[in-house]
C-alpha positions as CSV (number, residue, x, y, z in Angstrom):
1,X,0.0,0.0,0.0
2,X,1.4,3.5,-1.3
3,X,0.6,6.2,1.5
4,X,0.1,9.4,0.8
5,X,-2.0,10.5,3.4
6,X,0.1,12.0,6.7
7,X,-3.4,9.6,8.2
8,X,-3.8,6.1,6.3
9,X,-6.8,5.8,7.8
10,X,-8.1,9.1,7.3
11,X,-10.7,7.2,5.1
12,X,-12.1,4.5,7.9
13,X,-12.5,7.9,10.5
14,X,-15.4,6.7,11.0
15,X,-14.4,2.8,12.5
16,X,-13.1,1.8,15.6
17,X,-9.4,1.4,14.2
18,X,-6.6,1.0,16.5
19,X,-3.1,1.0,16.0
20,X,-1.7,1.0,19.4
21,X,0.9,-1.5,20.5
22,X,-1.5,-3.3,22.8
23,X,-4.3,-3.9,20.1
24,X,-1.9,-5.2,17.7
25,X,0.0,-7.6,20.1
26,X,-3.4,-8.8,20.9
27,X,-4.1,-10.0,17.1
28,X,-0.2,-11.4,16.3
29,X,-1.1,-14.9,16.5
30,X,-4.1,-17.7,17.1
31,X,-3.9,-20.6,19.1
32,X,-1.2,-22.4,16.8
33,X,1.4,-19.9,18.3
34,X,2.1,-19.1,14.5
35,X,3.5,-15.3,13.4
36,X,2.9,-13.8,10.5
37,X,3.9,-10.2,11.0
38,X,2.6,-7.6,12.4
39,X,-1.1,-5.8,11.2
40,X,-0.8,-2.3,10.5
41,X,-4.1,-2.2,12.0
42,X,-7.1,-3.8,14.4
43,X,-10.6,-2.3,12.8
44,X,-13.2,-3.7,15.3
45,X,-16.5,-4.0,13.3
46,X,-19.4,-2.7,15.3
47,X,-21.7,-2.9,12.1
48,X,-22.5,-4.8,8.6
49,X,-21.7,-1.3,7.3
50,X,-18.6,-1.2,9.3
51,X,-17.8,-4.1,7.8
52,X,-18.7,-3.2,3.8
53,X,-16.7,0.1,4.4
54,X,-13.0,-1.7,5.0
55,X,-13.4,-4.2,2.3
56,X,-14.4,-1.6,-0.1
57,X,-11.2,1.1,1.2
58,X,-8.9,-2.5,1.2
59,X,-10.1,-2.8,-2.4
60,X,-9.3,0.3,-3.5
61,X,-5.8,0.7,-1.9
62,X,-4.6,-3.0,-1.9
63,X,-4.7,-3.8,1.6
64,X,-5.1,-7.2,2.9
65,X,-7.6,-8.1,5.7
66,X,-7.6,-10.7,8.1
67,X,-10.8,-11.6,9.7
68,X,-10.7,-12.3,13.1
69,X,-13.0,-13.8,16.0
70,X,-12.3,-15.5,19.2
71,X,-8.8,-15.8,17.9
72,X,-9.5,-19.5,18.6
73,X,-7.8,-21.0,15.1
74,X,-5.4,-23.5,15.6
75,X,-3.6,-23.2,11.5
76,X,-2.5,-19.7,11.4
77,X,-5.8,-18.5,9.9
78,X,-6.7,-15.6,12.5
79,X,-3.3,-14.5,13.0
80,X,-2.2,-10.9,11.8
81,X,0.3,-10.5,9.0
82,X,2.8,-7.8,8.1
83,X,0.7,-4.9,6.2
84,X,-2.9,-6.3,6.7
85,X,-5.9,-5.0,8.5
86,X,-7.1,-7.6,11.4
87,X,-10.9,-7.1,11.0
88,X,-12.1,-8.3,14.7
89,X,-16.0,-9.6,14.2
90,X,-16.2,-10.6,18.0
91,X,-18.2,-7.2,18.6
92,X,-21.1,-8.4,16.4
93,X,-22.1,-10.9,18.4
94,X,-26.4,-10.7,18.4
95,X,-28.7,-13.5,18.3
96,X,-30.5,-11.8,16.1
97,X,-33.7,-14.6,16.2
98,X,-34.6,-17.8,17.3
99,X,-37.5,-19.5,15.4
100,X,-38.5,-22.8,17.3
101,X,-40.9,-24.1,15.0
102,X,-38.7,-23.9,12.1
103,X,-35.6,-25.1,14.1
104,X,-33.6,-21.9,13.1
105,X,-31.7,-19.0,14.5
106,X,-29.9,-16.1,13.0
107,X,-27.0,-14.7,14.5
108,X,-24.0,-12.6,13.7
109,X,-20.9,-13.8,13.0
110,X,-19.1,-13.4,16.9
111,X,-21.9,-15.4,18.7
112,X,-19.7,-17.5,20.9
113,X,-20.4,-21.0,20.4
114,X,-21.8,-22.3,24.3
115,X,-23.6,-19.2,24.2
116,X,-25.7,-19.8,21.1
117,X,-26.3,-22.9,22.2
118,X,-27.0,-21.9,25.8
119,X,-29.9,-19.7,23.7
120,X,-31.3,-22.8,22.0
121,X,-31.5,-24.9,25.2
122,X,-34.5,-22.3,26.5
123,X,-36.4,-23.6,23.6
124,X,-36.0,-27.0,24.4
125,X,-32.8,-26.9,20.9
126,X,-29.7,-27.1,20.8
127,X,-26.9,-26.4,18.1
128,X,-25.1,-29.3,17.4
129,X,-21.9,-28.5,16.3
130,X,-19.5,-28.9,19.3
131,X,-15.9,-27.9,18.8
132,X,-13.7,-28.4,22.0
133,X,-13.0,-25.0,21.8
134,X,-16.7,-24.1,22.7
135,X,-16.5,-21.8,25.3
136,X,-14.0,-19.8,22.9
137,X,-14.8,-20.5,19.4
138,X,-17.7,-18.1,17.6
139,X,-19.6,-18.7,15.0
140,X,-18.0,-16.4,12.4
141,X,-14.8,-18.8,13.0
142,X,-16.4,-22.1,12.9
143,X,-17.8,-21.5,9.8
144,X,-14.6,-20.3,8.5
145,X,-13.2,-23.7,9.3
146,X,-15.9,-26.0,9.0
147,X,-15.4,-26.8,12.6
148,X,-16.7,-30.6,13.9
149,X,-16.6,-31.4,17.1
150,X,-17.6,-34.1,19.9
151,X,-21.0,-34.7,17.8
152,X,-20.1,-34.8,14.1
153,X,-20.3,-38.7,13.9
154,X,-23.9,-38.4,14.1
155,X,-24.6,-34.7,13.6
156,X,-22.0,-33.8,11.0
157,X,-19.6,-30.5,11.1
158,X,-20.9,-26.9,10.6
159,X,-21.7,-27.2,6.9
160,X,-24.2,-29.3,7.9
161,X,-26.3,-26.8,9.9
162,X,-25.4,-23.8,8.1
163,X,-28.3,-22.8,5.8
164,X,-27.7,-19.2,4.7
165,X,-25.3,-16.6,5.3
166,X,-24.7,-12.4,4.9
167,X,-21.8,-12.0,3.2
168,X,-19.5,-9.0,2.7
169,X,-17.3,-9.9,-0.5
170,X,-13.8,-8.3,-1.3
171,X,-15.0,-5.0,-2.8
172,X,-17.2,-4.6,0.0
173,X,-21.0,-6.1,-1.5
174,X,-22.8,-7.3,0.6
175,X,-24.6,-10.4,-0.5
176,X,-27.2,-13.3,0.8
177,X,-26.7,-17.0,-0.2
178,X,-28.8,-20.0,0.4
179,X,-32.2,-19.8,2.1
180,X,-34.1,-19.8,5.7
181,X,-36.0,-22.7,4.6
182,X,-34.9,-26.5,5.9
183,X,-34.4,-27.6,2.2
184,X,-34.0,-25.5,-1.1
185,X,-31.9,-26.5,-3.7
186,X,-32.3,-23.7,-6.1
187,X,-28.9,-23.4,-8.1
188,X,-25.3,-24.1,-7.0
189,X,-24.7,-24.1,-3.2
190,X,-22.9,-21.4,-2.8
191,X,-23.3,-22.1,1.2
192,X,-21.3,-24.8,0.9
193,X,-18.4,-22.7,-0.8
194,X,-18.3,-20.1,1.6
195,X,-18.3,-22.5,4.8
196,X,-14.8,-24.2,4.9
197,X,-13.0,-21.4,2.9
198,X,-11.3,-19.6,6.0
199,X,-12.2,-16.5,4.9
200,X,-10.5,-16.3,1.6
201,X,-14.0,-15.7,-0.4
202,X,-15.8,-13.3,1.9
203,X,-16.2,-12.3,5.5
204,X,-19.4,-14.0,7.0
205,X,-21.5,-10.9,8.1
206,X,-24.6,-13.2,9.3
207,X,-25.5,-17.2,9.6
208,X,-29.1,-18.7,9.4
209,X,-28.3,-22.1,11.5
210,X,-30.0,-25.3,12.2
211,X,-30.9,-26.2,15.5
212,X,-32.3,-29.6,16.5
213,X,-34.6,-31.0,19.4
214,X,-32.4,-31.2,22.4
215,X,-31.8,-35.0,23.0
216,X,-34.9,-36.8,25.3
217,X,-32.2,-38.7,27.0
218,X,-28.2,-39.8,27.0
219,X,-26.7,-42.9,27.8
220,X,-22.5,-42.7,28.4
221,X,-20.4,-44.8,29.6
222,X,-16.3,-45.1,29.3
223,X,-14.3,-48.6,27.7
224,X,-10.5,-49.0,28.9
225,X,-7.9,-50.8,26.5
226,X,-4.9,-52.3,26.5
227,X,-3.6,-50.4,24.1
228,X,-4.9,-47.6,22.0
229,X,-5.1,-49.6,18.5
230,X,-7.4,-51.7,20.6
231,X,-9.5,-49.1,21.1
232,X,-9.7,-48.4,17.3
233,X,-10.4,-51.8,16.5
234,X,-13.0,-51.5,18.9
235,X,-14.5,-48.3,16.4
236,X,-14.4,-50.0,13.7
237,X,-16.9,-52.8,15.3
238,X,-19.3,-50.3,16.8
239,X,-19.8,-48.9,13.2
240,X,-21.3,-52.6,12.1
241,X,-24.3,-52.5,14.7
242,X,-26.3,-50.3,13.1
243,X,-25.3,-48.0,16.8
244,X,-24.7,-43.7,15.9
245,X,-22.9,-42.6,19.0
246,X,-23.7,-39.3,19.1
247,X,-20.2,-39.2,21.0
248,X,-17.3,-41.4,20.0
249,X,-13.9,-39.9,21.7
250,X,-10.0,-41.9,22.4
251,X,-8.1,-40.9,24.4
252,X,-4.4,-42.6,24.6
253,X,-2.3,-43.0,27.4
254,X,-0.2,-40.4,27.0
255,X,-3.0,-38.1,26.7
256,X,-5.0,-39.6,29.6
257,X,-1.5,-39.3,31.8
258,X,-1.5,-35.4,31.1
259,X,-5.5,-35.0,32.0
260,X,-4.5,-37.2,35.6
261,X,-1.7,-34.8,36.3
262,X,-3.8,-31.8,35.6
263,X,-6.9,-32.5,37.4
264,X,-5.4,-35.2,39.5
265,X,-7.5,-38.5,38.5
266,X,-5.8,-41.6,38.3
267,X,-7.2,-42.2,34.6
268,X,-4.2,-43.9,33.3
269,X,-3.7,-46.1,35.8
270,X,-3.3,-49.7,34.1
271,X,-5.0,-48.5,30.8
272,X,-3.5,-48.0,27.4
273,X,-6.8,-46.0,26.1
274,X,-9.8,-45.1,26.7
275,X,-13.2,-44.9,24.9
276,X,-15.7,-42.4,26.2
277,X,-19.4,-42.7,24.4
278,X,-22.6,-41.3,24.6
279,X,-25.9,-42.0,23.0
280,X,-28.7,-40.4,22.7
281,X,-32.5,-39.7,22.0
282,X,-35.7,-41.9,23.3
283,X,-33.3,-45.1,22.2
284,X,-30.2,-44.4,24.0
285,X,-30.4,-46.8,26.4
286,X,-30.9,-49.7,24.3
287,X,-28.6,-47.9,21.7
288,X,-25.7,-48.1,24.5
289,X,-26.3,-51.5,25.1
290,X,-26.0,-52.8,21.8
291,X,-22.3,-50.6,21.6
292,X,-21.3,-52.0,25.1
293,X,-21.9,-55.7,23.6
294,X,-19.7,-54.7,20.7
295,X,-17.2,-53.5,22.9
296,X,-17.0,-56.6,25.5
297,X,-14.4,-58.5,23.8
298,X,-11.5,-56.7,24.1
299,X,-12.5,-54.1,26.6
300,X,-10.4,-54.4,30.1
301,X,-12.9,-52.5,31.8
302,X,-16.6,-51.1,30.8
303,X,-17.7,-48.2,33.3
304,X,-21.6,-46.7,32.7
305,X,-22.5,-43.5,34.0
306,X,-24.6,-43.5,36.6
307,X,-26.4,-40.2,36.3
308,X,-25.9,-37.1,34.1
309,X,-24.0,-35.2,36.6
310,X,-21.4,-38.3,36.1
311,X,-21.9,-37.8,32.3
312,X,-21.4,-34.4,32.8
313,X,-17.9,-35.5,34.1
314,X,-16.6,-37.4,31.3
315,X,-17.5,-35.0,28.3
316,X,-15.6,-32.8,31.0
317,X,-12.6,-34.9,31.1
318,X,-12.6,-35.0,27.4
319,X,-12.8,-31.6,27.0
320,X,-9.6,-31.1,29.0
321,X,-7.6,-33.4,26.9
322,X,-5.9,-30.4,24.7
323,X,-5.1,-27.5,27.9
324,X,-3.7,-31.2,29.9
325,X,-1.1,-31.8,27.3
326,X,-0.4,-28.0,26.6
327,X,0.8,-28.3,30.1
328,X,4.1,-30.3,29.2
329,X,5.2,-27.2,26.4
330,X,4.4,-25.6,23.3
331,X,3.1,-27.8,21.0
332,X,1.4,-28.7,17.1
333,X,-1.9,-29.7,17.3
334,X,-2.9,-31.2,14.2
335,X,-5.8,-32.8,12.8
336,X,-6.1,-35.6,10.4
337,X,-9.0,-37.8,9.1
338,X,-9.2,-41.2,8.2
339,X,-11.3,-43.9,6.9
340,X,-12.7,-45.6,10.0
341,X,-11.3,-48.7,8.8
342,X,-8.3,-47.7,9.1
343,X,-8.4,-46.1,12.6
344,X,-6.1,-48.7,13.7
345,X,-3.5,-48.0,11.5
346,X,-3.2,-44.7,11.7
347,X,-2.8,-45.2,15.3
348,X,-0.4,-47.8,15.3
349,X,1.5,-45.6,12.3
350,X,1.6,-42.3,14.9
351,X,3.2,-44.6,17.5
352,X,5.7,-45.8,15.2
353,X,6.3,-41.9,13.8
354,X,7.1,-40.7,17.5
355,X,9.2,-43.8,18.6
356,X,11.6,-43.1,15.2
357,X,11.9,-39.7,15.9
358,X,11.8,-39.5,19.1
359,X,9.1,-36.7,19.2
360,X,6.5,-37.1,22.1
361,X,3.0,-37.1,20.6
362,X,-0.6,-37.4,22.2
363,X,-3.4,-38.9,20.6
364,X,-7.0,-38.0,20.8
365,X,-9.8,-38.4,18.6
366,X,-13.6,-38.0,17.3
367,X,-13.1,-41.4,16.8
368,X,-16.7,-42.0,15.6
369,X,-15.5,-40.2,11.9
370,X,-11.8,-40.9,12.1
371,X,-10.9,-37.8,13.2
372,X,-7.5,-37.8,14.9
373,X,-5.8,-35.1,17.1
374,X,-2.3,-35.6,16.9
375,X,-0.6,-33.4,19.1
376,X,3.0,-33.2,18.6
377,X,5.1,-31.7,21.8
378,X,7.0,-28.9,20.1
379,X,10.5,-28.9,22.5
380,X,12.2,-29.0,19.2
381,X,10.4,-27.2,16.7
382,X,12.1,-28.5,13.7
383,X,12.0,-32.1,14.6
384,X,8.1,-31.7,15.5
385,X,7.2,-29.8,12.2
386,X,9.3,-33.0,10.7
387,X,7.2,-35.6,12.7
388,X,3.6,-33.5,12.0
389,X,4.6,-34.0,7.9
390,X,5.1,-37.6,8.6
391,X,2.1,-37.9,9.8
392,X,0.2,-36.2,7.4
393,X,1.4,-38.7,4.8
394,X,0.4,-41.5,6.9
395,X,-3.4,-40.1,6.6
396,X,-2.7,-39.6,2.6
397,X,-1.2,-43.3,2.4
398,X,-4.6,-44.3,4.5
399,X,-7.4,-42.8,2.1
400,X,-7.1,-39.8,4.2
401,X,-6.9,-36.3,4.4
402,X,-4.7,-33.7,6.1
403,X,-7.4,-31.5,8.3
404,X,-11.0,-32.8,9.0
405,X,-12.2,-29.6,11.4
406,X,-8.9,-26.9,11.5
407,X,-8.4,-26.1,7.8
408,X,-5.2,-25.0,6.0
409,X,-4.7,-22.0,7.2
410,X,-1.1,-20.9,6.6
411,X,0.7,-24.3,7.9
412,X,-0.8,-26.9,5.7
413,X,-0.7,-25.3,2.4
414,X,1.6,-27.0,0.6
415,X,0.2,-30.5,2.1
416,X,-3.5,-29.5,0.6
417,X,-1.6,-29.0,-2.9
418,X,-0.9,-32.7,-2.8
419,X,-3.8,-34.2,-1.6
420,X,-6.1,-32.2,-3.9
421,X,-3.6,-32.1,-7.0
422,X,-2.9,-29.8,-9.5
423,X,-6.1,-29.8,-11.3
424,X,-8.2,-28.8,-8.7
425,X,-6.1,-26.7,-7.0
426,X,-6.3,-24.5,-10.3
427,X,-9.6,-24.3,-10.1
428,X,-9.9,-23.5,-6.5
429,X,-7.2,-20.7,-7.2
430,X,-9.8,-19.7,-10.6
431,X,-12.5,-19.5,-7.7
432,X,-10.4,-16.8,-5.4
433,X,-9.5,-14.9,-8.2
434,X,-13.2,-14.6,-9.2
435,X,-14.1,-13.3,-6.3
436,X,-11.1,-11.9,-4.3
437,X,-9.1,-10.1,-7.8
438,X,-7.3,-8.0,-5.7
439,X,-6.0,-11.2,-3.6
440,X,-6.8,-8.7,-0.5
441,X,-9.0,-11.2,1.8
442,X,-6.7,-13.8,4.5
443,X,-3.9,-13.8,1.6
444,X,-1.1,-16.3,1.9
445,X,-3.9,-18.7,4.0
446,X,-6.0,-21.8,2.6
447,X,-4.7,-22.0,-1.1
């Protein structure tokens, strides 16, 4: 950007725009640690209009922007870069109506996650999507990502509850896509484009979501392994019952050591994993069962909860997984998906990957869609990037792919170049250039 103006902002007078060393240190990174430079400034939206205004002044002078939430990203994505403008959405955070005969809300982008939820619950909803990160993670950001969470083996991952969206493209439009209507297929999805694209398209201004009937009952219980590709094998049984966990989580021993010596339980005691799952709706009783049977032949221990205060417990043990092994340093936490017949071997190929190099990693996983959290202890960053790109391959080799809920962000970019190849990387570059010319929105992240 060419200044000519003793005020570079003398446009945007009307924003909040800071430039002070506080607001900028705030933005530098996400929670993958990573740095990308520092902004030039933090424009906190307080309207849509807000919103249009920067992306049109970007447009004209060249400037990137970085859209920003909770600041909850774990790729890079959120974090600031050297000459942009971090555009923070977390001030737009309205529930802007909940319609409980048509199972919808709308909301603005920096509705935080438990909250919405929280919101849905008084109608007797709830908003399935459940990232670990729920207490942090807003709207605006999961949609970015196409977050998943503790529930996507039977509910799916934000896509699937997204059902229109406000957005603000690069030149500062502001357009609506999709529809407030449960179905409607009325030409391309254009939903589906936006959702996932970590704010390389647009910059989410406003979400029509799904919510669904908040579950007439659960059923959970915990399994204990000997070993954690037990516990895979185990998956890969429960999906031929005909069972839908609405909660399938593993936890390995590393990663249950780290949750006993932050909260002080004695989880890994004897135990190479553990399974935690929950079932749910007027069947979830008998739904558990049928998983418990599938579960009794290699299980070394089969705990059910006794109440929903115990329940309560475990989803709260799983939940602490990530901040227990953050505990022992900085750390990669990655996120790989693979074919849940192949669970096992992913599992068995992470082992190997950290016993060659060395590298301590953690395993955790929505192990109900093959979704494994890999989380490699960073000591030596160079020798844990090294590890993380092993691993990645490993979920290629599988029939897998390199992020199932985090995106690319700016750490996985050349990785998505090989999975996706060179064909259809064009035409997702043909799609950014069609609607981002300038290259101004999140450059440098996703493609």
């Amino acid at each position: 950007m060419t200044l000519v103006d003793a005020d570079p902002f003398a446009e945007l007078r009307d924003l909040d725009v800071r430039t002070d060393a506080a607001a900028l240190a705030a933005v530098l990174t996400d929670r993958s640690s990573t740095h990308a430079g520092e902004a030039i400034a933090v424009v906190r939206a307080r309207s849509t209009g807000d919103v249009q205004a920067l992306l049109a002044w970007a447009d004209r002078t060249g400037t990137p922007v970085i859209a920003r939430g909770g600041g909850s990203a774990l790729t890079g994505a959120s974090a600031s870069a050297r000459g942009a403008v971090v555009l923070d959405l977390s001030g737009l955070d309205r529930i802007l109506e909940i319609r409980p005969v048509d199972g919808v809300v709308r909301v603005e982008p920096g509705v935080v996650l438990a909250d919405l939820d929280a919101a849905a619950a008084l109608h007797g909803l709830r908003y399935a999507p459940d990232p670990g990160s729920v207490r942090l993670a807003t709207v605006g950001g999961s949609i970015a990502t196409n977050a998943g969470g503790l529930h996507g083996a039977k509910y799916g991952v934000t896509r699937d509850a997204v059902l229109a969206l406000d957005v603000v493209l690069a030149d500062g439009r502001l357009i609506h896509v999709g529809r407030d209507t449960l179905k409607g297929v009325a030409g391309y999805d254009l939903v589906g484009l936006f959702t996932g694209s970590e704010g390389t398209l647009g910059v989410v201004v406003g979400a029509t979501l799904r919510l669904l009937p908040a579950p007439a009952a659960t059923a959970t219980a915990t399994a204990a392994f000997a070993s954690a590709d037990a516990a895979a094998e185990a998956v890969a049984r429960i999906a031929t019952t005909g069972a839908r966990p609405a909660v399938l989580e593993l936890l390995d021993a590393a990663t249950l050591g780290a949750i006993d010596a932050l909260d002080g339980t004695r989880l890994a005691d004897g135990v190479g994993a553990l399974l935690l799952v929950q079932t749910d709706g007027h069947g979830a009783e008998a739904e558990l069962a049928a998983v418990i049977e599938a579960l009794r032949t290699t299980a070394v221990r089969i705990e059910i909860a006794a109440d929903a205060g115990e329940a309560d417990r475990l989803i709260a043990v799983r939940r602490s997984a990530l901040p227990a092994v953050e505990q022992h340093g900085p750390v990669l936490i990655e996120d790989v998906v693979v074919p849940i017949s192949r669970l096992a071997d992913a599992i068995r190929g992470i082992e190997r990957i950290a016993a060659e190099t060395g590298v301590p990693i953690f395993v955790f996983a929505h192990a109900g869609d093959g979704n494994l959290h890999p989380i490699v202890l960073a000591l030596d960053r160079i020798r844990a990037e090294r590890a993380a790109e092993r691993i990645f391959a490993l979920a290629l080799d599988l029939g897998g792919t390199i992020t199932g809920e985090h995106g690319v962000g700016s750490l996985k970019r050349e990785w998505l170049a090989r999975e996706v190849g060179p064909e259809v990387l064009a035409l997702q570059q043909g799609i950014k250039a069609l609607l981002d010319p300038r290259g101004i929105l999140n450059p440098g992240r996703a493609l």
